[in-house]
C-alpha angles and dihedrals in degrees: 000000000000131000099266089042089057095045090046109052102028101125141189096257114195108140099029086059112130109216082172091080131066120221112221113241092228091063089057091057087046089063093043093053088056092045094057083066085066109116106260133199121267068354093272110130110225098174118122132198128216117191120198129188108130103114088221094053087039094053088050092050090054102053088057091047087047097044097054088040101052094026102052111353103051088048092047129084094240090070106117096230077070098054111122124215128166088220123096095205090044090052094050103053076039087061087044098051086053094055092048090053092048090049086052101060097042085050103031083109098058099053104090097212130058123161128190131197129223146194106217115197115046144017123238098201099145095348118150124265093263095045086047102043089043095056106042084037074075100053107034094061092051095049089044090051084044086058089050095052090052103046078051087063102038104261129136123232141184128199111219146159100175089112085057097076074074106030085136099070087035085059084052103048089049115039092247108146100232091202099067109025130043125208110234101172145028118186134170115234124208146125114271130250100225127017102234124094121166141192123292129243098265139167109263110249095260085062088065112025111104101186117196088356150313117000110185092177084074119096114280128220122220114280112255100185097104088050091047080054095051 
């Protein structure tokens, strides 16, 4: 693949996840070492990488993922099965998403490898937009590069922050110290059922694109920042 066939068609896989086979620890590595090219902040690299494959650790990973997901996101509006949209073709990959999200809380233990990603040195509980955007500017390049490397190698990822509502008892499970690093990202890691992956539904550029400044008269997306505050 290319570089444009791997941007592009690097998707969020949750149902097409294959727990039969095993992902070599070594390939893992692979896609650490790539993400550590990722630009960081005073170029100094504060991602951190957890790991996990123990079944005991995973399984404990999961019933937190499966608590806050059945407990408080499946019930909100901002569930994604609740997401309304005018357009039939648009409804339908929304009810399928949906679908795929739910698949992924009731099989995240079975997937043997989970790795989540950390930004070790500070916490940004309360912290300003620029102290905010600046640290995890460090971290959410890395992952993403981390999710390149994999769909390079045929591996299948899936960004989420679900776990986070109880960081707290993951940091726990897992040794993390929750004073000094925070957890960003947690994503399954497995081999896919299937080898094709396409292009997403998508505005078209010109839907997006604010040139010389702020065009209200664009498409606008729902407001989320009742569901930021919850």
């Amino acid at each position: 693949m290319d570089a444009d066939e791997v941007l592009t068609t690097t998707r969020a896989v949750r149902r097409r996840l294959d727990p039969t086979r095993p992902v070599p620890l070594e390939v893992i590595r692979e896609c650490i070492d790539v993400a550590l090219q990722a630009p960081a902040g005073s170029n100094l690299p504060r991602t951190r990488f957890v790991v996990v494959r123990d079944p005991a650790l995973r399984a404990g990973l999961a019933d937190l993922y499966a608590d806050v997901y059945e407990g408080t996101y499946r019930a909100s509006e901002g569930y994604i099965g609740r997401v309304e949209t005018d357009e039939p073709g648009a409804a339908r990959t929304q009810e399928r998403s949906a679908r795929s999200a739910d698949a992924l809380a009731n099989a995240l233990h079975e997937v043997d490898t989970i790795v989540i990603t950390c930004l070790e040195g500070a916490r940004l509980d309360g912290a300003s937009a620029m102290a905010s955007a600046s640290l995890l500017g460090g971290v959410l390049p890395a992952t993403w590069s981390f999710m390149l490397a994999a769909r390079a190698r045929g591996l299948g990822t899936c960004w989420t922050t679900m776990h986070l509502a109880r960081e707290r008892e993951a940091a726990e499970l897992l040794g993390i110290p929750f004073d000094r690093v925070q957890q960003v990202c947690l994503t399954p890691v497995a081999w896919t059922t299937g080898e094709r992956f396409g292009r997403a539904r998508r505005p078209a550029v010109d839907d997006v694109l604010h040139l010389d400044g702020w065009q209200d008269d664009l498409p606008g997306v729902p407001d989320v920042r009742g569901l930021a505050a919850s």
